[in-house]
PyMOL Python script that loads the backbone (N, CA, C, O; Angstrom):
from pymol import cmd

cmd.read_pdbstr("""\
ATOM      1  N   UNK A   1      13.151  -0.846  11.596  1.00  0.00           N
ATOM      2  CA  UNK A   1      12.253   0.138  12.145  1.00  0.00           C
ATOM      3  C   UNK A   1      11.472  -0.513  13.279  1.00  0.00           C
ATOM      4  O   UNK A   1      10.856  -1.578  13.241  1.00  0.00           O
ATOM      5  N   UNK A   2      11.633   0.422  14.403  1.00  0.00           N
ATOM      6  CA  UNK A   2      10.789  -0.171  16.030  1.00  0.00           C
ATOM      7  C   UNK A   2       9.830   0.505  16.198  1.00  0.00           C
ATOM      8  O   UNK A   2      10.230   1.665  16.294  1.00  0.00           O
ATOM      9  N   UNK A   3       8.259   0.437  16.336  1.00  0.00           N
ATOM     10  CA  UNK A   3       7.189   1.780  16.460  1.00  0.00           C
ATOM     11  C   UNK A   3       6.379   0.989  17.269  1.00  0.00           C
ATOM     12  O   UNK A   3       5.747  -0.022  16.965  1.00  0.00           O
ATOM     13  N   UNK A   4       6.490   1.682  18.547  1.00  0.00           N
ATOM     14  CA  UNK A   4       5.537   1.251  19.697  1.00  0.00           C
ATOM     15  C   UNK A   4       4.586   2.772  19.816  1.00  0.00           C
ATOM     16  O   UNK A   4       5.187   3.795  20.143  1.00  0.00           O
ATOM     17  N   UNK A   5       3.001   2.823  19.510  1.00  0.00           N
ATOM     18  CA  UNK A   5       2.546   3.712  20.009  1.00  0.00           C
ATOM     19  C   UNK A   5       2.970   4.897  18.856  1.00  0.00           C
ATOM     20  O   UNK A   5       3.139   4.487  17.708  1.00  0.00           O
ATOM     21  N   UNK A   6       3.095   5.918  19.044  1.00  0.00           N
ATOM     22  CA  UNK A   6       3.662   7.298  18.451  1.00  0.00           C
ATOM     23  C   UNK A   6       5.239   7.094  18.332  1.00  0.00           C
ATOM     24  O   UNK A   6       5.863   7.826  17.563  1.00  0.00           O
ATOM     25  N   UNK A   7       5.783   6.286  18.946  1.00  0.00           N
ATOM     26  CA  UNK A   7       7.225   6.259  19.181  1.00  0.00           C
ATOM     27  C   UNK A   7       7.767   5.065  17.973  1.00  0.00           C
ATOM     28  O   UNK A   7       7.577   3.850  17.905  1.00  0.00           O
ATOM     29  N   UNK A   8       8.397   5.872  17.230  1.00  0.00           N
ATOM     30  CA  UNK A   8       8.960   5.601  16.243  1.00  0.00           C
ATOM     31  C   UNK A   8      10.837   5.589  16.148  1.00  0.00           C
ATOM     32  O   UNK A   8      11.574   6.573  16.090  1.00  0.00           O
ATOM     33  N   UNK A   9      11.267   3.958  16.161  1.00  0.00           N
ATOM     34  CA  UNK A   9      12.606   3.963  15.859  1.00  0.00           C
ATOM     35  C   UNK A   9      13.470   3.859  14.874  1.00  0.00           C
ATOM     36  O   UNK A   9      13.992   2.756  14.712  1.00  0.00           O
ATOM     37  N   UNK A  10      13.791   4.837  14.085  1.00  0.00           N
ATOM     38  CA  UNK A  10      14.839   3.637  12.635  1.00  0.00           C
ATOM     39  C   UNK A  10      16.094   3.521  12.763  1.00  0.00           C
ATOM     40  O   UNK A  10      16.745   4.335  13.417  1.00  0.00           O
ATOM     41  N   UNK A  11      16.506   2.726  12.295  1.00  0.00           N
ATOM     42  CA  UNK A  11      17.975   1.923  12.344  1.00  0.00           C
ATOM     43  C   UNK A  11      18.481   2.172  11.310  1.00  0.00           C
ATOM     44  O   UNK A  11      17.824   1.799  10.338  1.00  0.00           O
ATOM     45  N   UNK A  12      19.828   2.886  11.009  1.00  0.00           N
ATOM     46  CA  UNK A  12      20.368   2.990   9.533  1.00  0.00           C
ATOM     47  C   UNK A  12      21.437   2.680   9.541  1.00  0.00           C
ATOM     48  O   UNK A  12      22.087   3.248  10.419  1.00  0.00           O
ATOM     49  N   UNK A  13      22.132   1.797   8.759  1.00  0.00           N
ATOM     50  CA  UNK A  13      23.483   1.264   8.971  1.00  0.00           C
ATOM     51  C   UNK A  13      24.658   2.180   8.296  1.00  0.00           C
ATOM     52  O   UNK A  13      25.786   1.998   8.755  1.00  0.00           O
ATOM     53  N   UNK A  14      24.502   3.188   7.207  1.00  0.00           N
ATOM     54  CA  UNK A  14      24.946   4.190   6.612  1.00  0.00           C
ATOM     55  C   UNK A  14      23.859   5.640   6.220  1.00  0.00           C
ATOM     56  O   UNK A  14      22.668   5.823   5.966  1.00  0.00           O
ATOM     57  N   UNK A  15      25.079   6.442   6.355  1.00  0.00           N
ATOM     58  CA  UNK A  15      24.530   7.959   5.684  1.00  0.00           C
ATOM     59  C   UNK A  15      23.706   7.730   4.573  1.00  0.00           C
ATOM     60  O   UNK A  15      22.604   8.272   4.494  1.00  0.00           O
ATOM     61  N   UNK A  16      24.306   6.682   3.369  1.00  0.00           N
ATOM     62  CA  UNK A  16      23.438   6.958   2.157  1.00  0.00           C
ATOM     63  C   UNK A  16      21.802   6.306   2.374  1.00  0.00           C
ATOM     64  O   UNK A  16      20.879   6.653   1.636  1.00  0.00           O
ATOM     65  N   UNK A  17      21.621   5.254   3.576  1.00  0.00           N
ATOM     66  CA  UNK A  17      20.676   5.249   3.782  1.00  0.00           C
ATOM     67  C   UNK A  17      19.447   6.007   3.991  1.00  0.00           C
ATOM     68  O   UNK A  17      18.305   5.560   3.890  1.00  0.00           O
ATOM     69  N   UNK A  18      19.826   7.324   4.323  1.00  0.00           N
ATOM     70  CA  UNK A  18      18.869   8.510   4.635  1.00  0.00           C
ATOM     71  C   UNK A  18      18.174   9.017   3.593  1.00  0.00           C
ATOM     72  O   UNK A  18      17.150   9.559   4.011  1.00  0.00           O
ATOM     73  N   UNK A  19      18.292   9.082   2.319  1.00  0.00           N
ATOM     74  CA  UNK A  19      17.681   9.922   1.439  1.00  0.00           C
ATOM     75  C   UNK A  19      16.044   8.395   1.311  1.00  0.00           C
ATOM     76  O   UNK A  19      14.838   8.640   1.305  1.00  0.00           O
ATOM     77  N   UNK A  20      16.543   7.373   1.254  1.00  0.00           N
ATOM     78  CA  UNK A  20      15.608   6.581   1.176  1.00  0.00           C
ATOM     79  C   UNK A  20      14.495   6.191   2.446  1.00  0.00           C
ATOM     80  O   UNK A  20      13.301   5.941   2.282  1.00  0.00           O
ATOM     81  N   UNK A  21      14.985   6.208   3.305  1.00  0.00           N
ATOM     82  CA  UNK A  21      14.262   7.052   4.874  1.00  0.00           C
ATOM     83  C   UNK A  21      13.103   7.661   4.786  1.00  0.00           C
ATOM     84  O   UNK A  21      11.971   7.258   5.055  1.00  0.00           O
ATOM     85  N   UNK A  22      13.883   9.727   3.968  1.00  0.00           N
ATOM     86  CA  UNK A  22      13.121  10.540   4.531  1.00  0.00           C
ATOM     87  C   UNK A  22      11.979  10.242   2.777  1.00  0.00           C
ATOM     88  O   UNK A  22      10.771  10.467   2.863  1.00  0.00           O
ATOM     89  N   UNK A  23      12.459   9.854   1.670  1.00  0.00           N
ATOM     90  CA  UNK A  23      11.070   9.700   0.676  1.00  0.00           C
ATOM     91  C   UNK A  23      10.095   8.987   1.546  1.00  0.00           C
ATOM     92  O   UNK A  23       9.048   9.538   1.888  1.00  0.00           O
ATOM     93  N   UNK A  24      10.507   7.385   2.036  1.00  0.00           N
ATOM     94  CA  UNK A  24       9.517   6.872   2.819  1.00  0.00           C
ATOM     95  C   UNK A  24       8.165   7.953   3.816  1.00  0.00           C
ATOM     96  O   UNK A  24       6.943   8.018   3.683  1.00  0.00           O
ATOM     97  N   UNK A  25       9.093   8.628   4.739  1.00  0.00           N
ATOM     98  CA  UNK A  25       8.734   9.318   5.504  1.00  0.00           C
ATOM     99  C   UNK A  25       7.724   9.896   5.097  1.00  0.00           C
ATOM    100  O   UNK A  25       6.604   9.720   5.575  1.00  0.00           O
ATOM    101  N   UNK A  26       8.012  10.706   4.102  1.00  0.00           N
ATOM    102  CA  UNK A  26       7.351  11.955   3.169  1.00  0.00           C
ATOM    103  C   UNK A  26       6.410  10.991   2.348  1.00  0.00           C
ATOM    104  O   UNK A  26       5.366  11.634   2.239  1.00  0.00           O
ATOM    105  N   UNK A  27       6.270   9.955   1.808  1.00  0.00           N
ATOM    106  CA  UNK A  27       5.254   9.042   1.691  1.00  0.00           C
ATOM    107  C   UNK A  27       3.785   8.813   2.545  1.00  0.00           C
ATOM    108  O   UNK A  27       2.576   8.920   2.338  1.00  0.00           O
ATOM    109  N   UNK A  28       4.636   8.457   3.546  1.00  0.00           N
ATOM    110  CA  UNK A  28       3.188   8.145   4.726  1.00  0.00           C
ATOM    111  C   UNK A  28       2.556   9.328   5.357  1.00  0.00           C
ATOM    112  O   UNK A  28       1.444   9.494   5.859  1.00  0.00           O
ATOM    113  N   UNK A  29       3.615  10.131   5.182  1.00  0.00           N
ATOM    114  CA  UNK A  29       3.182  12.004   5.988  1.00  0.00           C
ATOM    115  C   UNK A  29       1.839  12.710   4.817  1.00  0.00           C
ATOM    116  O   UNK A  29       0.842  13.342   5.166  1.00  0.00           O
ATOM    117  N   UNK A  30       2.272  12.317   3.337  1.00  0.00           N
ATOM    118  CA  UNK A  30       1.390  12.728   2.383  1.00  0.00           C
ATOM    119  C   UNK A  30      -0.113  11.893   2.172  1.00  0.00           C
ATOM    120  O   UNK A  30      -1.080  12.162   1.459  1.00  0.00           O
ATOM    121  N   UNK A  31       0.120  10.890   3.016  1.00  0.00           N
ATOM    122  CA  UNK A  31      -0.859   9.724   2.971  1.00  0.00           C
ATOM    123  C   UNK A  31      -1.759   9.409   4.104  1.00  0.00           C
ATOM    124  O   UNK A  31      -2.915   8.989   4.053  1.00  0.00           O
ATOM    125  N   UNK A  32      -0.842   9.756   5.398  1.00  0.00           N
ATOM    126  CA  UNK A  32      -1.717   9.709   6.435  1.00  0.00           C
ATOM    127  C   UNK A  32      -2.155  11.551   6.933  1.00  0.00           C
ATOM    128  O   UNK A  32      -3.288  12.025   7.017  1.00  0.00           O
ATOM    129  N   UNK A  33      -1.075  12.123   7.142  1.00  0.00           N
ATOM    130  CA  UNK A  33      -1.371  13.469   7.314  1.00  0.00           C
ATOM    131  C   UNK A  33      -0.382  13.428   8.893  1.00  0.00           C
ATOM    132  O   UNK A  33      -0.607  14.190   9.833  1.00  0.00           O
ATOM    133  N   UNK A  34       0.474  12.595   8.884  1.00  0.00           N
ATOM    134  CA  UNK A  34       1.515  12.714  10.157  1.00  0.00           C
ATOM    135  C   UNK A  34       2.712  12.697  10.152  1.00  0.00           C
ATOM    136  O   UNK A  34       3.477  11.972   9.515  1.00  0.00           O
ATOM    137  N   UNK A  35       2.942  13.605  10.960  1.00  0.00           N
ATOM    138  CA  UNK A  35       4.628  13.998  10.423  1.00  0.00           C
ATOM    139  C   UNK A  35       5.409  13.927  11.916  1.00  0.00           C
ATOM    140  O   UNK A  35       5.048  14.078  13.083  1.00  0.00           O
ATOM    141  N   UNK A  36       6.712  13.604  11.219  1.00  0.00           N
ATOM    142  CA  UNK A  36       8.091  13.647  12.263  1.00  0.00           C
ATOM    143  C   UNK A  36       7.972  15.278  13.347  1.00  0.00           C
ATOM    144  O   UNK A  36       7.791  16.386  12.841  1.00  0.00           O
ATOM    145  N   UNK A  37       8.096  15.080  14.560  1.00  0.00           N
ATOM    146  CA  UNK A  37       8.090  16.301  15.599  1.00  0.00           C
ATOM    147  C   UNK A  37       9.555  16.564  15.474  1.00  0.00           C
ATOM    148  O   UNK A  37      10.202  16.101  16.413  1.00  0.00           O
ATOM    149  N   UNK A  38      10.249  17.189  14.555  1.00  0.00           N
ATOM    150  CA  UNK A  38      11.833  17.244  14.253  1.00  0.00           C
ATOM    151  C   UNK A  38      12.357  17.271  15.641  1.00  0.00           C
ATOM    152  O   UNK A  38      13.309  16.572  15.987  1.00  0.00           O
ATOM    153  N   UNK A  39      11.674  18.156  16.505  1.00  0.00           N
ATOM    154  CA  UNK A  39      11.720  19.358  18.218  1.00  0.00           C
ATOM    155  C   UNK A  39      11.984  17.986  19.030  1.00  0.00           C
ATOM    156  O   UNK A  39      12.789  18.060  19.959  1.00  0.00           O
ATOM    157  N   UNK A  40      11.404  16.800  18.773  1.00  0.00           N
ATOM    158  CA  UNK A  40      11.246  15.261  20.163  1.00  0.00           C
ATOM    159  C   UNK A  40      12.199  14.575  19.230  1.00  0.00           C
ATOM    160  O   UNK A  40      13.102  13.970  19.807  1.00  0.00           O
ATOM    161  N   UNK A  41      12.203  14.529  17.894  1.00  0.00           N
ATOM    162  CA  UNK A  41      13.287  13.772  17.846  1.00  0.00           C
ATOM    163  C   UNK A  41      14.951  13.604  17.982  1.00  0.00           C
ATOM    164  O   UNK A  41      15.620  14.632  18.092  1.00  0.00           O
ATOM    165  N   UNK A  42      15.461  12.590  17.977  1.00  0.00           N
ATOM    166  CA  UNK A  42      16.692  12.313  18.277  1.00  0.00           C
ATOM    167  C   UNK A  42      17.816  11.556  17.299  1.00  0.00           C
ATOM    168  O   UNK A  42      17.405  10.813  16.407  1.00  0.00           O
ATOM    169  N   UNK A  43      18.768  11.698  17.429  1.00  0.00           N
ATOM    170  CA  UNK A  43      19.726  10.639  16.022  1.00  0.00           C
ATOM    171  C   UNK A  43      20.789  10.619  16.885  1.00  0.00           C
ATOM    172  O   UNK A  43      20.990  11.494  17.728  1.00  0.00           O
ATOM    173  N   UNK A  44      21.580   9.512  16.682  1.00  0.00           N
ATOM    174  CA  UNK A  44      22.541   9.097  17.302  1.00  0.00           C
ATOM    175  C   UNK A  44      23.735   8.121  16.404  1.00  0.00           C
ATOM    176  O   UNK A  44      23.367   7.109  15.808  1.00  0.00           O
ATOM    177  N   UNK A  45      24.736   8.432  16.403  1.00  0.00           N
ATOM    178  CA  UNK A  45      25.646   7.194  15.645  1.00  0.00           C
ATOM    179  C   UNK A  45      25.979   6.444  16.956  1.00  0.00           C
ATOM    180  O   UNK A  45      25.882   6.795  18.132  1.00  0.00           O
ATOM    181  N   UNK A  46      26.447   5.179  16.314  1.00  0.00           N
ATOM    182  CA  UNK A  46      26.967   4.310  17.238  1.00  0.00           C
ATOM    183  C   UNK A  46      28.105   3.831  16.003  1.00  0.00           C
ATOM    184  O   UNK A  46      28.124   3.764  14.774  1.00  0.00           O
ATOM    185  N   UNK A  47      29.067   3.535  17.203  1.00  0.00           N
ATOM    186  CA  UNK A  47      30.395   3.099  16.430  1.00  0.00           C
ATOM    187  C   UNK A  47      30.894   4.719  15.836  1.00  0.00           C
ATOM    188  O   UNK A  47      30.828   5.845  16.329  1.00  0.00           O
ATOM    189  N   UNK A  48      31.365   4.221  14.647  1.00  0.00           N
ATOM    190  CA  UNK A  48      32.617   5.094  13.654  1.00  0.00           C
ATOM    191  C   UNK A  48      31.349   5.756  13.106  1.00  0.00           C
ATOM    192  O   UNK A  48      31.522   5.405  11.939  1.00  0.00           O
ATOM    193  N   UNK A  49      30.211   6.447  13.070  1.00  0.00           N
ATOM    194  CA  UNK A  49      29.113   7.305  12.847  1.00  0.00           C
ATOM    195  C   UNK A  49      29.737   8.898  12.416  1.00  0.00           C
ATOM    196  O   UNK A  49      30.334   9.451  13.340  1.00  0.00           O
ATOM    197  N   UNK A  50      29.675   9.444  11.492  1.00  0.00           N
ATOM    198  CA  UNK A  50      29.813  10.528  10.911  1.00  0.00           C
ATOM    199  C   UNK A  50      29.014  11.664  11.656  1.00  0.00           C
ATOM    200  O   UNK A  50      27.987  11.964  11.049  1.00  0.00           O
ATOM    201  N   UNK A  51      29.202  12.287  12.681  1.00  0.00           N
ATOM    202  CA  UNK A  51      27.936  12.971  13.416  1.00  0.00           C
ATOM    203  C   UNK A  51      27.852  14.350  12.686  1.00  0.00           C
ATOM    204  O   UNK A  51      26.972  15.199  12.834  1.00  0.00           O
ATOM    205  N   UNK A  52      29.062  14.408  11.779  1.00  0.00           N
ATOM    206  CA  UNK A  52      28.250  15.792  11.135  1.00  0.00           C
ATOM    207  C   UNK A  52      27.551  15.233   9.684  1.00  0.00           C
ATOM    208  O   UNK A  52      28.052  15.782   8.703  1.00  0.00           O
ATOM    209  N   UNK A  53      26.790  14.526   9.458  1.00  0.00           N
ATOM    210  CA  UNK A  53      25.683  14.096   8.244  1.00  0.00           C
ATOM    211  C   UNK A  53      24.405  14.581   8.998  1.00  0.00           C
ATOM    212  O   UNK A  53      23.701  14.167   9.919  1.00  0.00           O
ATOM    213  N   UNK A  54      24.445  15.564   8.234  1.00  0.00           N
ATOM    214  CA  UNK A  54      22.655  15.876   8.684  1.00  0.00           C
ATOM    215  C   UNK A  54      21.498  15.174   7.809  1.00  0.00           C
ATOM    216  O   UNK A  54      21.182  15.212   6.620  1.00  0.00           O
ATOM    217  N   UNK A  55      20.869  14.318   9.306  1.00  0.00           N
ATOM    218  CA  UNK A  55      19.747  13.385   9.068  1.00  0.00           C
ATOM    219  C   UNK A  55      18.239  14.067   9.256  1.00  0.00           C
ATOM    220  O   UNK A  55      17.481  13.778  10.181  1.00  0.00           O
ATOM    221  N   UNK A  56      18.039  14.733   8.523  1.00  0.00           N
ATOM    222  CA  UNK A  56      16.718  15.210   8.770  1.00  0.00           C
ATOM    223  C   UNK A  56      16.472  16.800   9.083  1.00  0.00           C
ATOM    224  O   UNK A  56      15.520  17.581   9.112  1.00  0.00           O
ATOM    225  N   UNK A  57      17.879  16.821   9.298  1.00  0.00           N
ATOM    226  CA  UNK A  57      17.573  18.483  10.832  1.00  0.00           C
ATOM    227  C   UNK A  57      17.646  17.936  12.014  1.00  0.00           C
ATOM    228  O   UNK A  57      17.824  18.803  12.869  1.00  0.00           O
ATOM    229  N   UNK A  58      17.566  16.484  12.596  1.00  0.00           N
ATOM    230  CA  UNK A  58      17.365  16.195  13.595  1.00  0.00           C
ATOM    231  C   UNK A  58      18.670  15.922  14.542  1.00  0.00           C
ATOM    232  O   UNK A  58      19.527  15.142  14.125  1.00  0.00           O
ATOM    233  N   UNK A  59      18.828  16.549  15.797  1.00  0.00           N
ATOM    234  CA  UNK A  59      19.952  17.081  16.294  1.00  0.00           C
ATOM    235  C   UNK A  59      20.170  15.594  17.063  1.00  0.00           C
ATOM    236  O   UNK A  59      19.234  14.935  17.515  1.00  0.00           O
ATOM    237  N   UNK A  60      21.727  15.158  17.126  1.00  0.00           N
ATOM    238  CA  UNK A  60      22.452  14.154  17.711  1.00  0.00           C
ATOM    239  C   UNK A  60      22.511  14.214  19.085  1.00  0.00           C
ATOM    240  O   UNK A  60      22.590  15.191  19.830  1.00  0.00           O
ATOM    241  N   UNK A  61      22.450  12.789  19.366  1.00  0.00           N
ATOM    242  CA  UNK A  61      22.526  12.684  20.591  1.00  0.00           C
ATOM    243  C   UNK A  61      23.546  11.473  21.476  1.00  0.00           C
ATOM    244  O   UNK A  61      23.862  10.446  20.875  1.00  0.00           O
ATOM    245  N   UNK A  62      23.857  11.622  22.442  1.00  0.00           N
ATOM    246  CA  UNK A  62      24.929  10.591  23.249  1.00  0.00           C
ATOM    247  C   UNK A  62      24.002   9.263  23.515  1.00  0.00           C
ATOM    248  O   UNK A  62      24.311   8.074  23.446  1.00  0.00           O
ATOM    249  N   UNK A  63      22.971   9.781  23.786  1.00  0.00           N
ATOM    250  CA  UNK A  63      22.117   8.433  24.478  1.00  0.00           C
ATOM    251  C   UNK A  63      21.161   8.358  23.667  1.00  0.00           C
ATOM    252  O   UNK A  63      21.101   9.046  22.648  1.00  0.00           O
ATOM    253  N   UNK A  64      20.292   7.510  24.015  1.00  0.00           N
ATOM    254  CA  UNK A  64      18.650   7.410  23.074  1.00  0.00           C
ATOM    255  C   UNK A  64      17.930   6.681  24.274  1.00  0.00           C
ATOM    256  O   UNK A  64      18.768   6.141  24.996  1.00  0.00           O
ATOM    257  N   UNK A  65      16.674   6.504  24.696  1.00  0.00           N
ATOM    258  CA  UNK A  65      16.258   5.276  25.756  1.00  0.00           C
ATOM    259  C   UNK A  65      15.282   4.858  24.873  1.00  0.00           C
ATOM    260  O   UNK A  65      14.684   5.799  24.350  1.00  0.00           O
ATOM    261  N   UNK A  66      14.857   3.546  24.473  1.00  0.00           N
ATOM    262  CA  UNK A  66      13.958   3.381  23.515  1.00  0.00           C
ATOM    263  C   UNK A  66      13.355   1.928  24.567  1.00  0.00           C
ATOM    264  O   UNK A  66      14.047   1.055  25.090  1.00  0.00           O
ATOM    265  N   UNK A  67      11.978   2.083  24.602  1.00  0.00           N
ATOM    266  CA  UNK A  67      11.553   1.456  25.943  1.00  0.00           C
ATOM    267  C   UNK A  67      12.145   0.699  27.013  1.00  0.00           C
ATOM    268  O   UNK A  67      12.330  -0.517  27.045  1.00  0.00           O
ATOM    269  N   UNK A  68      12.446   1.644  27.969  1.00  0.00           N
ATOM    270  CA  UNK A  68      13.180   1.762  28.921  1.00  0.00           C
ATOM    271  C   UNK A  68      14.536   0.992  28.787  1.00  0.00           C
ATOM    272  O   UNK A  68      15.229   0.699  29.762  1.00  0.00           O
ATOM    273  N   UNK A  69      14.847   0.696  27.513  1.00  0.00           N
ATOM    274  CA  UNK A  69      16.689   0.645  27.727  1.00  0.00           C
ATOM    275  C   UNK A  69      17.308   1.544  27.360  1.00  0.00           C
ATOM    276  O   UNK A  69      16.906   2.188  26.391  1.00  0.00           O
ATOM    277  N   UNK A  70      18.520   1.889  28.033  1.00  0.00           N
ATOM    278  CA  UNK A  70      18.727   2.842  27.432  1.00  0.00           C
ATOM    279  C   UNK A  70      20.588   2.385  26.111  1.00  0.00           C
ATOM    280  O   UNK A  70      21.377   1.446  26.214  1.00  0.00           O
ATOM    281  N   UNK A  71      20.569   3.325  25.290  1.00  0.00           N
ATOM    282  CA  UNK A  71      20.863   3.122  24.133  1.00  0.00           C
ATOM    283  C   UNK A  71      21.841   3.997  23.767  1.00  0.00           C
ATOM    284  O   UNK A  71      21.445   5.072  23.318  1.00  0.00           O
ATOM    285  N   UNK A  72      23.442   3.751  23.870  1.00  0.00           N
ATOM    286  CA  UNK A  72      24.607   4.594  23.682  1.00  0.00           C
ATOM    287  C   UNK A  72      25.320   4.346  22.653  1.00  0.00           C
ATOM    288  O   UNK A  72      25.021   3.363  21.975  1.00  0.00           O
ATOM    289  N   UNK A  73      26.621   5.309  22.218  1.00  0.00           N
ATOM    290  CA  UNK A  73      27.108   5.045  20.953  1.00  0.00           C
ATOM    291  C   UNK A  73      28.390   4.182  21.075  1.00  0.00           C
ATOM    292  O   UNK A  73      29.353   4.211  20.309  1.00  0.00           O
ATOM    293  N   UNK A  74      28.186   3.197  22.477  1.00  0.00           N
ATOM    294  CA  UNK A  74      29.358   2.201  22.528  1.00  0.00           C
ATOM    295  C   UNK A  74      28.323   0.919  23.340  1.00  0.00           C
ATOM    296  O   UNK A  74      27.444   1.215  24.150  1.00  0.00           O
ATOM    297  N   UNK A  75      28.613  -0.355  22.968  1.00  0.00           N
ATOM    298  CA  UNK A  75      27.915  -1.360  23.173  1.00  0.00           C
ATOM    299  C   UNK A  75      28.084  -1.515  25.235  1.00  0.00           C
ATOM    300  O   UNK A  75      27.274  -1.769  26.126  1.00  0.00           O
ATOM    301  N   UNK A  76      29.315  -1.251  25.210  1.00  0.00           N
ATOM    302  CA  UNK A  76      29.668  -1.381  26.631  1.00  0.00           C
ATOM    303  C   UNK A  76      28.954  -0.179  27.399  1.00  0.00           C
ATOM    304  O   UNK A  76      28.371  -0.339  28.471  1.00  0.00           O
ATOM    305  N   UNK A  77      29.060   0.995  26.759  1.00  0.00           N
ATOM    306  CA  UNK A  77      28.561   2.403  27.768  1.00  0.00           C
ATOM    307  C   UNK A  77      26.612   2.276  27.923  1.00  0.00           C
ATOM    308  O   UNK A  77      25.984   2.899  28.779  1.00  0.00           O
ATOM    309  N   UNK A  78      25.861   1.185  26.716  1.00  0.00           N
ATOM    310  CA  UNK A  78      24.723   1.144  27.276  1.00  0.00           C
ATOM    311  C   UNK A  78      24.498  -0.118  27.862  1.00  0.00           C
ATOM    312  O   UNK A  78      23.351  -0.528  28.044  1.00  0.00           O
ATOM    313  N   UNK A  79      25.354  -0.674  28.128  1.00  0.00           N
ATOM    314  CA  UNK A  79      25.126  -2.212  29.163  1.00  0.00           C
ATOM    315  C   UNK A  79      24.971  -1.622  30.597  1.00  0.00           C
ATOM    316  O   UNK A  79      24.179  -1.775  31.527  1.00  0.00           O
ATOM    317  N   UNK A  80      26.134  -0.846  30.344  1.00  0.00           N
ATOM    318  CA  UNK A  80      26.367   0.169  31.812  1.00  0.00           C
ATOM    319  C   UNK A  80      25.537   0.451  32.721  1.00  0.00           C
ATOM    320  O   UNK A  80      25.364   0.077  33.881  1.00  0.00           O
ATOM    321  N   UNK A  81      24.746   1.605  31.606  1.00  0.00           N
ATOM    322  CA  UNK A  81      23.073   2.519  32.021  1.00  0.00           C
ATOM    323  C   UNK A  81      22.599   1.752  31.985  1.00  0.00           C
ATOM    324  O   UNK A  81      21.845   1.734  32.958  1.00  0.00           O
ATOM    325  N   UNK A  82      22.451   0.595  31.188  1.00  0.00           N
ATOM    326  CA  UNK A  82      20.702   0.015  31.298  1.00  0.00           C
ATOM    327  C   UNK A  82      20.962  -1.191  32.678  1.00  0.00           C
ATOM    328  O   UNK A  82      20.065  -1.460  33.476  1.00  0.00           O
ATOM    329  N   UNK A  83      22.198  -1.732  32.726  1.00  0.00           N
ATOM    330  CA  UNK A  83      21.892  -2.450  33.935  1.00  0.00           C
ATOM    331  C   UNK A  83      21.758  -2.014  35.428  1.00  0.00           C
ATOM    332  O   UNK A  83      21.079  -2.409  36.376  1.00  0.00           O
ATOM    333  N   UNK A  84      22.686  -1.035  35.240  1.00  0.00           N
ATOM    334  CA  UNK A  84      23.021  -0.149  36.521  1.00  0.00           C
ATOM    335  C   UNK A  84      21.899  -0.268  37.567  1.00  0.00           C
ATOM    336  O   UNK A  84      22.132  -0.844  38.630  1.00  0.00           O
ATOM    337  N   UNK A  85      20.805   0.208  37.329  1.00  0.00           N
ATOM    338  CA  UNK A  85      19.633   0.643  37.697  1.00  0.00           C
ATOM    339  C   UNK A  85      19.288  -0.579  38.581  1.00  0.00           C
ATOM    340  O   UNK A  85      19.002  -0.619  39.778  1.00  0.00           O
ATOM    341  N   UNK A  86      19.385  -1.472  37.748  1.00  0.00           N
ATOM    342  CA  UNK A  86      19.281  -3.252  37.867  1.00  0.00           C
ATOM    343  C   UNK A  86      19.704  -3.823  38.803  1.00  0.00           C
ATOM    344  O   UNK A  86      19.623  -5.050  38.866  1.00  0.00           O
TER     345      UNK A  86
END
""", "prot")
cmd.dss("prot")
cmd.show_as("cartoon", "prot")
cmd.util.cbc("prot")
cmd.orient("prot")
């Protein structure tokens, strides 16, 4: 997990990882009183990623930029974007 600011990243290496995720989630949401913006967030597989496992409700995506690199579902396609610029 990466959390700069409001911006919150998690890393899950499998589907079954998720149910243990969203208790967490639903932990700190009941504790602090702050919750996931389902609407800003993003999910992404990388590699062999199952993109129909629904993680949350939260709709998939090709890219991710997580402070200012940006972040694809092939190691080579975000070397690409993030150096390009460069």
């Amino acid at each position: 997990m990466l959390a700069y600011a409001d911006d919150v990243t998690i890393l899950l290496q499998s589907p079954s990882d998720i149910p243990q995720i969203q208790t967490i989630l639903d932990q700190y949401a009941a504790e602090s009183g702050a919750k996931i913006n389902i609407r800003k967030s993003k999910a992404m597989g990388v590699g062999r990623w199952d993109t129909t496992v629904n993680i949350m409700g939260i709709q998939y995506s090709e890219s991710v930029k997580i402070l200012g690199i940006q972040f694809t579902t092939t190691v080579r396609q975000s070397a690409l974007r993030s150096w390009s610029a460069v």
